[in-house]
C-alpha positions as CSV (number, residue, x, y, z in Angstrom):
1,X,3.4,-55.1,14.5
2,X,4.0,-52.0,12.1
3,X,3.9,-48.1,13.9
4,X,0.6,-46.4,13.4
5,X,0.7,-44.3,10.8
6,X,2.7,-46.8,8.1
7,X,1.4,-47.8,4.9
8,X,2.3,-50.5,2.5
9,X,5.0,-49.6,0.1
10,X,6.0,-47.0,3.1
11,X,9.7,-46.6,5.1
12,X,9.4,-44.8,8.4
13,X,12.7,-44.4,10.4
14,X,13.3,-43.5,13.8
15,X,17.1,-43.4,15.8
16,X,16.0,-46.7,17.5
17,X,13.8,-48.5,15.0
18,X,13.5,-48.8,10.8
19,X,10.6,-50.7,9.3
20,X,9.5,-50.4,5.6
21,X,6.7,-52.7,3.4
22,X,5.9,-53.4,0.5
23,X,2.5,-54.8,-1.2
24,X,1.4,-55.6,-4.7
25,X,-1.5,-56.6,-6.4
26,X,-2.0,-58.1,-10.2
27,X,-5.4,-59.7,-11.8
28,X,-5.7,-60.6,-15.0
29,X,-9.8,-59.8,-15.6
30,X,-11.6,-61.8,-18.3
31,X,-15.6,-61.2,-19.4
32,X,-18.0,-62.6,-21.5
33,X,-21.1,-60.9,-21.9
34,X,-24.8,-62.0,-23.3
35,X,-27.2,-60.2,-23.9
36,X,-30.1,-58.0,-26.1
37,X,-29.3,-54.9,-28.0
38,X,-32.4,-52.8,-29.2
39,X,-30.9,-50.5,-32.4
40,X,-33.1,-47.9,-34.1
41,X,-31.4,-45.9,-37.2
42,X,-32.6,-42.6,-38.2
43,X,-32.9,-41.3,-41.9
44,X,-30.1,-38.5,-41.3
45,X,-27.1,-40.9,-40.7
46,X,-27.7,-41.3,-36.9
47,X,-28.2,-44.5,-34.9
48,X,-28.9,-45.1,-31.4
49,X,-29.0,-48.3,-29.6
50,X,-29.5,-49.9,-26.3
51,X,-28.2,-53.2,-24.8
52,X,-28.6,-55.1,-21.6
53,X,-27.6,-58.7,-20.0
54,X,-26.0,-61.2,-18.0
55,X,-22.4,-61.0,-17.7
56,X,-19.7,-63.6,-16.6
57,X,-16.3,-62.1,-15.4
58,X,-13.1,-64.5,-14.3
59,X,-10.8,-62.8,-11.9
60,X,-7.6,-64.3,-11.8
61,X,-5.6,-62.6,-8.7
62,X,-2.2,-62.2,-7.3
63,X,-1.5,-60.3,-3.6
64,X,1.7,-61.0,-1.7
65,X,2.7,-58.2,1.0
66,X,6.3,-58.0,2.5
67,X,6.9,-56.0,5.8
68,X,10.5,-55.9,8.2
69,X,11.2,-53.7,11.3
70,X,15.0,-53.6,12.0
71,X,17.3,-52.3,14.6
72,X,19.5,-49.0,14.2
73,X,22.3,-51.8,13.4
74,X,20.2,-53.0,10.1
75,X,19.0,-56.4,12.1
76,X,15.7,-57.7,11.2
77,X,13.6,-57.7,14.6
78,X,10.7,-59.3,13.0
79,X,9.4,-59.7,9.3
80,X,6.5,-60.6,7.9
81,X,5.6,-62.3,3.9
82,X,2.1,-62.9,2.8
83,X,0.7,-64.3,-0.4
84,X,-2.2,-65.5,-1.8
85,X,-3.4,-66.4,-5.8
86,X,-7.2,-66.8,-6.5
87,X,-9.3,-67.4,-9.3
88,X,-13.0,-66.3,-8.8
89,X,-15.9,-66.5,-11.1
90,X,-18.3,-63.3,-10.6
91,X,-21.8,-63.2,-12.2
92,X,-23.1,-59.7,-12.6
93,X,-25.5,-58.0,-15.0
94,X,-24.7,-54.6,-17.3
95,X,-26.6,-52.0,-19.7
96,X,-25.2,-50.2,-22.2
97,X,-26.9,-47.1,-24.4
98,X,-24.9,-45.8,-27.1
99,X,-25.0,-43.4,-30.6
100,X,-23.4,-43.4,-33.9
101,X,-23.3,-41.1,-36.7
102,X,-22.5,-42.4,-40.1
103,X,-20.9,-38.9,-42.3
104,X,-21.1,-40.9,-45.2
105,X,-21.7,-44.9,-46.3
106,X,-18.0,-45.5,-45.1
107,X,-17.0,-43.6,-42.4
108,X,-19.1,-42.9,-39.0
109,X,-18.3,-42.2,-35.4
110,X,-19.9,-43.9,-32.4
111,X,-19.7,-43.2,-28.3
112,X,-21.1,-45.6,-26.4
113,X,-21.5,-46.0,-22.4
114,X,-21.7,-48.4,-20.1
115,X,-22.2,-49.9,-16.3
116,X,-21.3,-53.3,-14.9
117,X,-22.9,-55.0,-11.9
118,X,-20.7,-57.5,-10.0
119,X,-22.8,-59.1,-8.1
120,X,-19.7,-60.2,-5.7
121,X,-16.4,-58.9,-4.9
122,X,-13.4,-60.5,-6.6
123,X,-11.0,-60.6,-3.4
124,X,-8.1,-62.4,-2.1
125,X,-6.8,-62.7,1.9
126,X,-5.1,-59.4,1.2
127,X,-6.9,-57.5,-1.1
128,X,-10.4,-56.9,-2.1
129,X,-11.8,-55.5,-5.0
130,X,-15.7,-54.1,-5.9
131,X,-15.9,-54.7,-9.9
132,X,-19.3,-52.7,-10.3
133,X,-18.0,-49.7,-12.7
134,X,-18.9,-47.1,-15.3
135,X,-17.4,-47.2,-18.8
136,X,-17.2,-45.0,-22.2
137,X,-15.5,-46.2,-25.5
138,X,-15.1,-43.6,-28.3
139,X,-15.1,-45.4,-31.8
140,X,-13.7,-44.4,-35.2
141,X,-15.9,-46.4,-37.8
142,X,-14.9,-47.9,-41.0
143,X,-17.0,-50.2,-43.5
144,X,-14.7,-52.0,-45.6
């Protein structure tokens, strides 16, 4: 039992009771993506392209969680661990749209965005995360 108010990764003190916590979380996210892409270039330099498909993701997760509540003498009265390691597979679907502009035959410069679908959550007993998200990469291009 943890005072209302307290948070993970938290101390709260009092002149009769101490308690303190601490969480953490690591995944390691892997994707492979399939898919279409529709690309039309225009005579000035400028391309513009659209892609959508299936996507796999592998969520490999980590969550442990530590909490104590001690005594003004620095006794542990009670303390709690937790930990948990999952690996989940996701299926989930994105789109993407995206421009480029060539300034010459070599170099060009390209902005591209994108959204992911999960079509579950990747979560753990202790944490849970939504993986649907928006995206934008900015590309410096270079033709060897």
């Amino acid at each position: 039992y943890l005072p209302s108010g307290f948070w993970p990764g938290s101390q709260v003190n009092s002149n009769y009771l101490s308690a303190s916590s601490k969480a953490s979380f690591d995944m390691q996210l892997y994707e492979l993506d399939l898919g279409l892409k529709l690309a039309y270039a225009f005579n000035n330099g400028l391309e513009a392209n659209l892609a959508v498909g299936p996507s796999l993701s592998l969520a490999d997760m980590e969550s442990s969680s530590y909490s104590v509540l001690r005594n003004p003498a620095g006794t542990a009265l009670d303390s709690r661990r937790a930990r948990d390691n999952d690996l989940e597979y996701i299926f989930g679907a994105y789109v993407s749209c995206g421009a480029s502009y060539w300034f010459d035959e070599r170099f060009g410069l390209s902005l591209d965005l994108r959204y992911d679908e999960a079509f579950n959550h990747a979560d753990t007993q202790l944490a849970d995360l939504n993986l649907d998200s928006w995206s934008g990469l900015l590309k410096f291009l270079c033709r060897f």
